[in-house]
VMD Tcl script that builds the backbone (N, CA, C; Angstrom):
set m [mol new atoms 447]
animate dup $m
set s [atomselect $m all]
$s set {name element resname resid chain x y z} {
  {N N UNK 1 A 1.893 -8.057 73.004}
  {CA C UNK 1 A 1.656 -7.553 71.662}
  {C C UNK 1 A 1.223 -8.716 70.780}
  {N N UNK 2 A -0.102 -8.639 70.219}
  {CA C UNK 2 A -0.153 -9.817 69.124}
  {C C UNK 2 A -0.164 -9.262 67.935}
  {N N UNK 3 A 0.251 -9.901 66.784}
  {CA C UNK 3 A 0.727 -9.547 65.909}
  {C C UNK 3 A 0.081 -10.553 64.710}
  {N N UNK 4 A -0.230 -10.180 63.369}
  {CA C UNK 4 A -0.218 -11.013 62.322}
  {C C UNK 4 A -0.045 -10.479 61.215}
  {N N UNK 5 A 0.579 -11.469 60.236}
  {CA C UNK 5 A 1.041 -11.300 58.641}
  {C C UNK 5 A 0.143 -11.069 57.313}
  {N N UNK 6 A 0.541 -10.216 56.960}
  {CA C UNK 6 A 0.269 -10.240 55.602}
  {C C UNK 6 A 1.055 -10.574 54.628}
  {N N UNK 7 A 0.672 -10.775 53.617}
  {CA C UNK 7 A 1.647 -11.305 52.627}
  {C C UNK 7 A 0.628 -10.985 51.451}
  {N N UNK 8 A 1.217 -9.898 50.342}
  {CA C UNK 8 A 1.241 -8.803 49.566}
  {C C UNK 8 A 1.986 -8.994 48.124}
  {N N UNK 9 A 1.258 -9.170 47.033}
  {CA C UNK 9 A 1.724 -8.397 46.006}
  {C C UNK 9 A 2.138 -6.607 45.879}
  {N N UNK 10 A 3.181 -6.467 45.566}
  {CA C UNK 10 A 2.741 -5.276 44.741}
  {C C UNK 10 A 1.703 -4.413 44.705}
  {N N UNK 11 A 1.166 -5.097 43.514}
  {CA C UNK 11 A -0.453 -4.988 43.341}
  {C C UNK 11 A -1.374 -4.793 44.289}
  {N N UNK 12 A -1.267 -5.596 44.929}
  {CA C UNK 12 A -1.750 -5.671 47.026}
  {C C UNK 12 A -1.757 -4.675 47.294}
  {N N UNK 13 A -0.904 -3.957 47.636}
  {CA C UNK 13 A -0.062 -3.267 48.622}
  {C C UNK 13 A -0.667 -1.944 48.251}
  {N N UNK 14 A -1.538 -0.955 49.934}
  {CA C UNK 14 A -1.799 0.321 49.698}
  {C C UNK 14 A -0.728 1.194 49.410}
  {N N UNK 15 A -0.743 2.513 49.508}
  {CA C UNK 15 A -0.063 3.354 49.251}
  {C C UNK 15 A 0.746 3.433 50.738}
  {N N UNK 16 A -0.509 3.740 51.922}
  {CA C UNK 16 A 0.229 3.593 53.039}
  {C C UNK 16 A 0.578 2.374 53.532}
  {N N UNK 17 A 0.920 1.288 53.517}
  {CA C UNK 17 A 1.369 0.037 53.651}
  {C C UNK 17 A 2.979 0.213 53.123}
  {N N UNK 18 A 3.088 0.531 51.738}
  {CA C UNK 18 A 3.965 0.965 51.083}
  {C C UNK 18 A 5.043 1.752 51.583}
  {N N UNK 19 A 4.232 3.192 51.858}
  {CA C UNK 19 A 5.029 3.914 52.932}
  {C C UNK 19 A 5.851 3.328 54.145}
  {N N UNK 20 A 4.714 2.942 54.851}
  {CA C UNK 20 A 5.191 2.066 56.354}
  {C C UNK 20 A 6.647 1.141 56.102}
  {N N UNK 21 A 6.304 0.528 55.304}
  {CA C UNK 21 A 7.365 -0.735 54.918}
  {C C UNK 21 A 8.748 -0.353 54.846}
  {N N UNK 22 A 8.669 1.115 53.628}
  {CA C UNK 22 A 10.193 1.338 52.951}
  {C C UNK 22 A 10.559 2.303 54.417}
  {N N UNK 23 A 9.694 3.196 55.034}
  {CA C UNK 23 A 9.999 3.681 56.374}
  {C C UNK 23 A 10.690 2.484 57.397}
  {N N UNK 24 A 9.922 1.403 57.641}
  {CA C UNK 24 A 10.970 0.933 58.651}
  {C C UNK 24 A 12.073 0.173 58.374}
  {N N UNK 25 A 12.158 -0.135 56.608}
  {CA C UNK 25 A 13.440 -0.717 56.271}
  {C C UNK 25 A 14.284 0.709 56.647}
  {N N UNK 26 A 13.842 1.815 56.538}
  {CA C UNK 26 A 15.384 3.038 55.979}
  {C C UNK 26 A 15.154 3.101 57.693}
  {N N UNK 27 A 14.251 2.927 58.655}
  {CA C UNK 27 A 14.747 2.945 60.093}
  {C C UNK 27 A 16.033 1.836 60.398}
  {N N UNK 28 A 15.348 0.906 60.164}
  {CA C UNK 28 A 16.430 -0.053 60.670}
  {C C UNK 28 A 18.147 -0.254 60.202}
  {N N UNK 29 A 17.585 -0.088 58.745}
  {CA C UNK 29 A 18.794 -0.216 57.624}
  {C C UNK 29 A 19.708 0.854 57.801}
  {N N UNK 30 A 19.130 1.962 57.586}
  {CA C UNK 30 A 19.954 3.614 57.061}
  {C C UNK 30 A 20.267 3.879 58.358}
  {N N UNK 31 A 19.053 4.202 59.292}
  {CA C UNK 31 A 19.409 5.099 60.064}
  {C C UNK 31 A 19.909 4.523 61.572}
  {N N UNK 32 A 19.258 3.039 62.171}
  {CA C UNK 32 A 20.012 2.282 63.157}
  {C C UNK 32 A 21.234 1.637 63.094}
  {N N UNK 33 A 21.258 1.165 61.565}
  {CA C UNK 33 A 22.175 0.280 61.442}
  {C C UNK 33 A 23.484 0.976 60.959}
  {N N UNK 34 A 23.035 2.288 60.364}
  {CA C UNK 34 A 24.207 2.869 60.068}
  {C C UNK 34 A 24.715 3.212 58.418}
  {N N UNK 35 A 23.868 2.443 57.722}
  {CA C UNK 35 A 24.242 1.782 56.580}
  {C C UNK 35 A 23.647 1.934 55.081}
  {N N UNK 36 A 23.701 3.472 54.302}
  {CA C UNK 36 A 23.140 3.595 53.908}
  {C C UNK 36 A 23.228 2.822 52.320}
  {N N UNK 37 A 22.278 2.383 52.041}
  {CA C UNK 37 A 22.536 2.185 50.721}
  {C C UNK 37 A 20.839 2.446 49.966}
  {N N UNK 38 A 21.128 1.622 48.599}
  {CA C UNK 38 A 20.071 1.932 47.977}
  {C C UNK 38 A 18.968 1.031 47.629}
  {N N UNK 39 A 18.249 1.300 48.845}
  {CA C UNK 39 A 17.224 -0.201 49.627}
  {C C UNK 39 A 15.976 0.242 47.913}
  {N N UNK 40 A 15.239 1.423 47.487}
  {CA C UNK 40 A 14.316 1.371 45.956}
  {C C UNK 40 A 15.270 1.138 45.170}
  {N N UNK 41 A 15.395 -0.423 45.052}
  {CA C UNK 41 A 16.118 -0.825 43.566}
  {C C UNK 41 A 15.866 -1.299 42.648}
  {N N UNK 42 A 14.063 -1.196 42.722}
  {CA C UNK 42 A 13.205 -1.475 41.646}
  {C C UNK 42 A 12.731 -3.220 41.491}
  {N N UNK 43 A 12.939 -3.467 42.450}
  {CA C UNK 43 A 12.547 -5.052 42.880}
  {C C UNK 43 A 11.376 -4.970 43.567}
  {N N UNK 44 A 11.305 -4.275 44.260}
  {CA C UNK 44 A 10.036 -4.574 45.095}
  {C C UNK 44 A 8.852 -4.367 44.322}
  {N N UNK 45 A 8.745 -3.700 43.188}
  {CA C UNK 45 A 7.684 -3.653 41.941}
  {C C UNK 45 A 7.472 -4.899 41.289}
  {N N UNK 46 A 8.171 -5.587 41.255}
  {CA C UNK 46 A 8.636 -6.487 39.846}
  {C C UNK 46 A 7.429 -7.872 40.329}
  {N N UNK 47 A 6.632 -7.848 39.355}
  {CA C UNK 47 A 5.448 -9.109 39.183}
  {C C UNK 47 A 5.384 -10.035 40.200}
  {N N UNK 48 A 6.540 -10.670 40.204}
  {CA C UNK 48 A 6.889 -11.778 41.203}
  {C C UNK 48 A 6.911 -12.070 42.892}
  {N N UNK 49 A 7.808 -10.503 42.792}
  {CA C UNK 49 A 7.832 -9.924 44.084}
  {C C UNK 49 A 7.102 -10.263 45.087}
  {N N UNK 50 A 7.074 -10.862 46.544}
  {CA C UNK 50 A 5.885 -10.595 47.883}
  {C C UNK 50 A 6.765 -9.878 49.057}
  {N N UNK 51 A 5.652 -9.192 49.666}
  {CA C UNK 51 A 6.175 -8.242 50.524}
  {C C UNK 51 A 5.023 -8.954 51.958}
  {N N UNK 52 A 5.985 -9.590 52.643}
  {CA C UNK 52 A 5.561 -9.952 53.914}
  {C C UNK 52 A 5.262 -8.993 54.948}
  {N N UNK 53 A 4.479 -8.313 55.720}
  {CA C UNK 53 A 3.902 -7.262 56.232}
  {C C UNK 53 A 3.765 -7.861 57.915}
  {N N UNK 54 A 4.407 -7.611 58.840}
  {CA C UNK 54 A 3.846 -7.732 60.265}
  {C C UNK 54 A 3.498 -6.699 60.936}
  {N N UNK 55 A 1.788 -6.430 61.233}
  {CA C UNK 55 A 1.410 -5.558 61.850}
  {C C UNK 55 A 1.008 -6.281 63.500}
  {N N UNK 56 A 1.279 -5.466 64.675}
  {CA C UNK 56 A 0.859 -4.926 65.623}
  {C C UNK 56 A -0.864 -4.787 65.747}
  {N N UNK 57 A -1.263 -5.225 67.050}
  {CA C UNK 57 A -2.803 -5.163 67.747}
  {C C UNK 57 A -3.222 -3.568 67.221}
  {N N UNK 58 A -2.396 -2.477 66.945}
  {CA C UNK 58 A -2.683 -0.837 66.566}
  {C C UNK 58 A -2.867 -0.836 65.119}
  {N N UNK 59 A -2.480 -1.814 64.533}
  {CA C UNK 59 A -2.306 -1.896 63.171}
  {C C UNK 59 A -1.086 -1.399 62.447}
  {N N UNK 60 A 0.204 -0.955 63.368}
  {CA C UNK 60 A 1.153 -0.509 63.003}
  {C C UNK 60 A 2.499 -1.783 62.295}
  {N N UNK 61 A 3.042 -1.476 61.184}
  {CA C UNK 61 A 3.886 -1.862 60.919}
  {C C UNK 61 A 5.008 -2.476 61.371}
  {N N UNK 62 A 5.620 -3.143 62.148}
  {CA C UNK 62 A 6.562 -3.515 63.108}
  {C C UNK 62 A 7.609 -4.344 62.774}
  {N N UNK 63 A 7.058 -5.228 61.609}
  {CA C UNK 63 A 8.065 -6.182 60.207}
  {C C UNK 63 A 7.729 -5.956 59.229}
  {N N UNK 64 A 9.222 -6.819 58.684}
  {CA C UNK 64 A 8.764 -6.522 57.013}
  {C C UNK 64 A 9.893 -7.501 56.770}
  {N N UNK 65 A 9.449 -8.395 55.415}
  {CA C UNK 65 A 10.619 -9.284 55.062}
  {C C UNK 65 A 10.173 -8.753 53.324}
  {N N UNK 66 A 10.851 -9.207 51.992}
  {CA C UNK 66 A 10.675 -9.303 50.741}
  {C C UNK 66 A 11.152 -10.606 50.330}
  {N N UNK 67 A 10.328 -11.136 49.471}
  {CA C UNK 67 A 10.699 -12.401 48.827}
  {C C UNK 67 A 10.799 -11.868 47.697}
  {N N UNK 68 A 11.777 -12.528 46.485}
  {CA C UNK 68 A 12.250 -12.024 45.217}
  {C C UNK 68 A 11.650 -13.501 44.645}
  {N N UNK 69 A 11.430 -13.463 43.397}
  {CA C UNK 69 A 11.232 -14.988 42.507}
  {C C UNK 69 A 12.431 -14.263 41.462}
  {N N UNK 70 A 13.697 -15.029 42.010}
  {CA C UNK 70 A 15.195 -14.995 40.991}
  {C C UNK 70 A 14.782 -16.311 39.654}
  {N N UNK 71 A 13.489 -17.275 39.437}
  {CA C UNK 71 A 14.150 -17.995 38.683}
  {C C UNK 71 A 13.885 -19.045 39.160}
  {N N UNK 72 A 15.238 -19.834 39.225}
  {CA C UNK 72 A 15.765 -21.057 39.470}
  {C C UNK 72 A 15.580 -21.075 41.444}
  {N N UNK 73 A 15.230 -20.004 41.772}
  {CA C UNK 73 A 15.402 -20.265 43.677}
  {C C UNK 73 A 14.261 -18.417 43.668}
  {N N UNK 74 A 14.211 -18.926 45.147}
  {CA C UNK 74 A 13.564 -18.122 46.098}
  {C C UNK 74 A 14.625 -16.473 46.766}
  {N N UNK 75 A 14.227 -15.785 46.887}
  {CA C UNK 75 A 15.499 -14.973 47.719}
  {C C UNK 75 A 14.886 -13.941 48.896}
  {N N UNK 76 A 14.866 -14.323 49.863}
  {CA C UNK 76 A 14.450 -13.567 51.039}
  {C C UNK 76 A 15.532 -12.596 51.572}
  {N N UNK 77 A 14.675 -11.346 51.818}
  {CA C UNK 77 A 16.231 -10.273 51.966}
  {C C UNK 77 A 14.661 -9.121 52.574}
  {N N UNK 78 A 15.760 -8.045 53.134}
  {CA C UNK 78 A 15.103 -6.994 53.501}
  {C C UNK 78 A 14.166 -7.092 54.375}
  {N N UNK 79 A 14.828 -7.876 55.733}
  {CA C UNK 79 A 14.205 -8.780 57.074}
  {C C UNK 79 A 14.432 -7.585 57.505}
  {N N UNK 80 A 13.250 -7.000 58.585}
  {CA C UNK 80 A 13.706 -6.081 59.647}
  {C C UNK 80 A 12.778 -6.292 60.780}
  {N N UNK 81 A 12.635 -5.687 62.138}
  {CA C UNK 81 A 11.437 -5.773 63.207}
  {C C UNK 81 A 11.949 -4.250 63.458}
  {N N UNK 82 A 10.765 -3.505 63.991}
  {CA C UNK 82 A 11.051 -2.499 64.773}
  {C C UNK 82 A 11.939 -3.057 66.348}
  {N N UNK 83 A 12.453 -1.950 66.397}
  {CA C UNK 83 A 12.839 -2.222 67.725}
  {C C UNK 83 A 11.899 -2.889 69.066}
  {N N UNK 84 A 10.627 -2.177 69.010}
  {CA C UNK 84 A 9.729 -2.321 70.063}
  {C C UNK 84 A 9.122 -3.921 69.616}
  {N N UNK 85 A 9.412 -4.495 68.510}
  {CA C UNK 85 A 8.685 -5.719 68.276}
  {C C UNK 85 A 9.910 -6.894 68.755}
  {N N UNK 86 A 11.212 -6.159 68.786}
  {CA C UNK 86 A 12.373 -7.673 68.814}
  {C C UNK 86 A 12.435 -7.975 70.311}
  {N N UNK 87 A 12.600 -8.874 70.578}
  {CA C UNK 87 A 13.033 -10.187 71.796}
  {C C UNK 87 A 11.428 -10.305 71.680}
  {N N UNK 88 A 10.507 -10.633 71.223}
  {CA C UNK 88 A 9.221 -10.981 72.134}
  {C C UNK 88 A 8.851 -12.472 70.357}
  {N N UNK 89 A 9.758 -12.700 70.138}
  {CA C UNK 89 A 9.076 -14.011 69.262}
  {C C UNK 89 A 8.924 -13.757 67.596}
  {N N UNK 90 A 8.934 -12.508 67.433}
  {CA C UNK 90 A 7.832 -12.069 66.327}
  {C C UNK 90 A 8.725 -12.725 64.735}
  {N N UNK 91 A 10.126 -12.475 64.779}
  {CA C UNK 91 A 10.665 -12.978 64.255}
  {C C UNK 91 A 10.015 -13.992 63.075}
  {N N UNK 92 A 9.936 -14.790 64.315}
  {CA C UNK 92 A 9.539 -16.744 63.856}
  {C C UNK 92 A 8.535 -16.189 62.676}
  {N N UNK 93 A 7.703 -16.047 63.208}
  {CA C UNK 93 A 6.352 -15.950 62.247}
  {C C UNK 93 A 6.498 -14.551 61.121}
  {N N UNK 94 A 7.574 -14.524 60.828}
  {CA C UNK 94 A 7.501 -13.097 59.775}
  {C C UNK 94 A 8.368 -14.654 58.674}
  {N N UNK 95 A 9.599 -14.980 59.305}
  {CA C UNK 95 A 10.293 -16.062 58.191}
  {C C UNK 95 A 9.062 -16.913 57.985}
  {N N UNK 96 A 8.495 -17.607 58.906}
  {CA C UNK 96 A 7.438 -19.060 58.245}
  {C C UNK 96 A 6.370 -18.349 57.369}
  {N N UNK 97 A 6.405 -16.861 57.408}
  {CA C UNK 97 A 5.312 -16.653 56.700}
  {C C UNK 97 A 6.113 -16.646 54.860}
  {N N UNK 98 A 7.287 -16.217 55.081}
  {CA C UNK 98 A 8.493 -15.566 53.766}
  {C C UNK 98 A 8.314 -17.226 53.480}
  {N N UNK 99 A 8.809 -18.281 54.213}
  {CA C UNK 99 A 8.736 -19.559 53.581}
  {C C UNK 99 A 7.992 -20.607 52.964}
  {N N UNK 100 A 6.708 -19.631 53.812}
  {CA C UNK 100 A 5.165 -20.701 53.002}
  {C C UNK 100 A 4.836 -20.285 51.175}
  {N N UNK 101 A 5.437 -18.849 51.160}
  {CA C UNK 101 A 5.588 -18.618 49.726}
  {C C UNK 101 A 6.755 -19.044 49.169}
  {N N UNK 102 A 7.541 -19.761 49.664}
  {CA C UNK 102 A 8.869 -20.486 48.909}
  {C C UNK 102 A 8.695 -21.770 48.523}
  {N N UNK 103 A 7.642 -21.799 48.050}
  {CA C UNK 103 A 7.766 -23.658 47.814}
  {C C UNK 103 A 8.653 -24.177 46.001}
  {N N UNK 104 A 9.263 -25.422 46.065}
  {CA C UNK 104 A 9.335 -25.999 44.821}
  {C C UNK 104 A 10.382 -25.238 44.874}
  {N N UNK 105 A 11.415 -24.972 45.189}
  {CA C UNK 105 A 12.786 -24.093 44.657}
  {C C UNK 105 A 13.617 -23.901 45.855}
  {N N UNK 106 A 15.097 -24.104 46.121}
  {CA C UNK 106 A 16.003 -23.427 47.229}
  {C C UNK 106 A 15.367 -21.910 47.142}
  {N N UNK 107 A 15.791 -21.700 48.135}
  {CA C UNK 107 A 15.626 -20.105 49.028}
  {C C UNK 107 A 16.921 -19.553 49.066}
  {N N UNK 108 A 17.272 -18.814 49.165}
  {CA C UNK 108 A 18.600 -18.178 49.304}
  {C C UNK 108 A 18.708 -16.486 49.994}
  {N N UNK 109 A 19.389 -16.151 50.860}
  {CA C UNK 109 A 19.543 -15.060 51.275}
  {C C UNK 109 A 21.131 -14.846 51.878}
  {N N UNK 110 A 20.769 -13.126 52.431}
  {CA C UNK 110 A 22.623 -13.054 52.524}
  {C C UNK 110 A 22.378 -12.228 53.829}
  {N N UNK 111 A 22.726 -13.142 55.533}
  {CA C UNK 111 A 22.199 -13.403 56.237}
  {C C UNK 111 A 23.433 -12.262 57.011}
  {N N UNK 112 A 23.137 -10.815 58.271}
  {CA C UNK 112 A 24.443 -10.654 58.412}
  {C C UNK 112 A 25.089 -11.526 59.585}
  {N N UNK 113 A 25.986 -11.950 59.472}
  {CA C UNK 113 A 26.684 -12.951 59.951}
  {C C UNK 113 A 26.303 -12.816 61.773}
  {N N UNK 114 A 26.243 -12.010 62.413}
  {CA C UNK 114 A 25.177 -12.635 63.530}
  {C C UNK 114 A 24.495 -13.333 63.912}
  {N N UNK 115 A 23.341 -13.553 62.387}
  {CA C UNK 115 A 22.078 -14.321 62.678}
  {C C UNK 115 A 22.062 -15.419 61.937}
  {N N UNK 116 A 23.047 -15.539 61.657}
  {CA C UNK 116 A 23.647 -17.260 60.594}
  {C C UNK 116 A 22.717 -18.359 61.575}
  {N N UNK 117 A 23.130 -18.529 62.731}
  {CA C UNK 117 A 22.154 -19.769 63.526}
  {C C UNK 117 A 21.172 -19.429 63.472}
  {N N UNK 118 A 20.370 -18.416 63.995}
  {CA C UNK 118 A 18.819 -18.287 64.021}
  {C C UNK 118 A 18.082 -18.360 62.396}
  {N N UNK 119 A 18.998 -17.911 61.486}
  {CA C UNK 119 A 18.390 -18.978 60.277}
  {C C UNK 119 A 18.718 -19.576 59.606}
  {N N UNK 120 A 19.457 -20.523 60.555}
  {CA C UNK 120 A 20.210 -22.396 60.602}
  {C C UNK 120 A 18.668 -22.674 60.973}
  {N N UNK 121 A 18.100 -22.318 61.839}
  {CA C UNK 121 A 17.332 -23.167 62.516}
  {C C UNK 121 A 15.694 -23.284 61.848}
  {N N UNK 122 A 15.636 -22.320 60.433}
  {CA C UNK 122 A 15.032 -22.398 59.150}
  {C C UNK 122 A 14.934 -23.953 58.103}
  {N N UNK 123 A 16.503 -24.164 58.362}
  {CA C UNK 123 A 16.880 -24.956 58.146}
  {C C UNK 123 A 17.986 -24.443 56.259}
  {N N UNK 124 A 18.160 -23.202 56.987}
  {CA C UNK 124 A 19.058 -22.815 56.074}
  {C C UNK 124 A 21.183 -22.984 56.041}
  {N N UNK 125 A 21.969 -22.901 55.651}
  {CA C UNK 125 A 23.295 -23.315 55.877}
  {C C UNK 125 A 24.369 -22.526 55.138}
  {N N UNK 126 A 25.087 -22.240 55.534}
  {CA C UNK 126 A 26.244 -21.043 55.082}
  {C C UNK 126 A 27.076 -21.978 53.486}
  {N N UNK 127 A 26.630 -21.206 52.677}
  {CA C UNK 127 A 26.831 -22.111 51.390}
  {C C UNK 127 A 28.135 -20.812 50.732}
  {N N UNK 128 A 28.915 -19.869 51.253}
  {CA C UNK 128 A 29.727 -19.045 50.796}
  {C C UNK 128 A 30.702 -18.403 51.580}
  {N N UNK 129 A 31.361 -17.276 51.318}
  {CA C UNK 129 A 32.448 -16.961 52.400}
  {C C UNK 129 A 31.706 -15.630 52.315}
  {N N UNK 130 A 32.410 -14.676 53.620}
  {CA C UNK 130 A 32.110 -13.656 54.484}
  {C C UNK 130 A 31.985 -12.734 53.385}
  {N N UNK 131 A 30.864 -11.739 53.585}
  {CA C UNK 131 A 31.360 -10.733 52.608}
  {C C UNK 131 A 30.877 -9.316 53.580}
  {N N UNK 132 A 31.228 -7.779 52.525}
  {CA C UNK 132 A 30.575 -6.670 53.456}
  {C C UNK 132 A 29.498 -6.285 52.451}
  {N N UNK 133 A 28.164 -6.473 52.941}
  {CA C UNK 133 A 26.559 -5.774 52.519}
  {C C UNK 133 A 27.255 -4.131 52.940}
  {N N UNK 134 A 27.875 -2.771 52.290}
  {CA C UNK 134 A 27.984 -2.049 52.608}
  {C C UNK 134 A 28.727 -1.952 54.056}
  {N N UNK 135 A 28.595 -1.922 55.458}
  {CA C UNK 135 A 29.823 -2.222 56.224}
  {C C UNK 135 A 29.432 -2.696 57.284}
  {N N UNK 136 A 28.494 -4.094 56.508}
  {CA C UNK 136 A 27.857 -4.806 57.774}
  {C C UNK 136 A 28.198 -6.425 57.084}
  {N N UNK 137 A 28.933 -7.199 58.280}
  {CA C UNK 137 A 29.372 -8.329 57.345}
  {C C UNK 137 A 28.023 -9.266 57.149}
  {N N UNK 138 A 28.126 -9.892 55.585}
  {CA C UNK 138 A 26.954 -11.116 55.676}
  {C C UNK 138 A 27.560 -12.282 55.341}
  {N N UNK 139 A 26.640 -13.139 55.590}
  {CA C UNK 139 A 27.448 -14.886 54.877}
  {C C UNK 139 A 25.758 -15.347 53.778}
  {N N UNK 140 A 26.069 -15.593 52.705}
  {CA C UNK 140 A 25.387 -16.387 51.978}
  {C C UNK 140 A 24.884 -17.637 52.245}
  {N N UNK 141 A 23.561 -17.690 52.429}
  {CA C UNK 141 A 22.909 -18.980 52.839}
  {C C UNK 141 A 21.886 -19.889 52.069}
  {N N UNK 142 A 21.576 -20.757 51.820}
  {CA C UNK 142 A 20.753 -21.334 51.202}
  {C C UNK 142 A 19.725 -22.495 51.592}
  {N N UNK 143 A 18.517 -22.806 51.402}
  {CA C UNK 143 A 17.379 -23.647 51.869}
  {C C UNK 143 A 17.441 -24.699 50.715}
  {N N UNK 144 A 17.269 -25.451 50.922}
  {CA C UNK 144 A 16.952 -26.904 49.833}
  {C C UNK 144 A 15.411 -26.176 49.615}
  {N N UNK 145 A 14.739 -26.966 48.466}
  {CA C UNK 145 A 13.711 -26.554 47.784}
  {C C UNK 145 A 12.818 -27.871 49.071}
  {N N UNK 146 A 13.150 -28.946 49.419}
  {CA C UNK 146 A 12.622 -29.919 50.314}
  {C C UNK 146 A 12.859 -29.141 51.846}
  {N N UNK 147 A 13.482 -27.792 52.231}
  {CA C UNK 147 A 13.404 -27.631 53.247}
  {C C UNK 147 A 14.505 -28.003 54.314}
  {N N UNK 148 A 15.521 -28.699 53.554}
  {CA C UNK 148 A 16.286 -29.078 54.599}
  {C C UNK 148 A 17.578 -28.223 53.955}
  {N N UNK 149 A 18.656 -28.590 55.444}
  {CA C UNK 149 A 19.720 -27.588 54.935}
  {C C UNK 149 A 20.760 -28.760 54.047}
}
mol reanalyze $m
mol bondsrecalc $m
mol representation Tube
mol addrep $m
């Protein structure tokens, strides 16, 4: 499967792109993971906003990450792969794409505690204690604005 990124305003972003996206967050989120909450919370509109896009050789949707501009830092959240895209790499290149738009500021996300090492190796570091994202545990992590943890 080869695969490449987009990276999307808002503004960017078709109608069906749009669709695709909030579809495989409520796949992964709501309906695999178990966990429903309230993924339109009116961020993904907001000026600043980028919506990282990994499509599939079909042109199908398969990732999706969101970068927030909080300010003072970066905030990457709302990481998912389809099922049919995870163990084969794709991962890597959905974060380096979320991080090439993070420059000049820490990054920060709230990682669920599973994948704390795989984005250690971002060069991100558990900067908080355990918490429950709805009834999936996460740990708070953070990137130096230089990239290191």
């Amino acid at each position: 499967m080869h695969c490449y990124t987009h990276v999307l305003s808002w503004a960017e972003m078709d109608a069906t792109t749009a669709h695709d996206v909030f579809r495989l967050r409520q796949q992964v989120f709501v309906v695999e993971q178990g966990d429903p909450y309230d993924d339109l919370d009116g961020r993904d509109t907001e000026p600043g906003t980028v919506h990282v896009v990994l499509r599939d050789d079909t042109d199908e949707v398969v990732g999706v990450a969101r970068v927030l501009d909080d300010g003072d830092e970066w905030r990457v959240g709302r990481v998912a792969l389809a099922p049919q895209a995870r163990g084969r790499g794709l991962s890597g290149p959905l974060m380096t794409a979320c991080l090439e738009v993070c420059q000049g500021r820490p990054v920060v996300l709230a990682a669920q505690t599973p994948l704390t090492g795989w984005y250690a190796t971002f060069g991100f570091e558990v900067c908080g204690p355990e918490f429950l994202d709805g009834s999936i545990p996460h740990l708070p992590m953070v990137r130096a604005a230089d990239g290191r943890a």
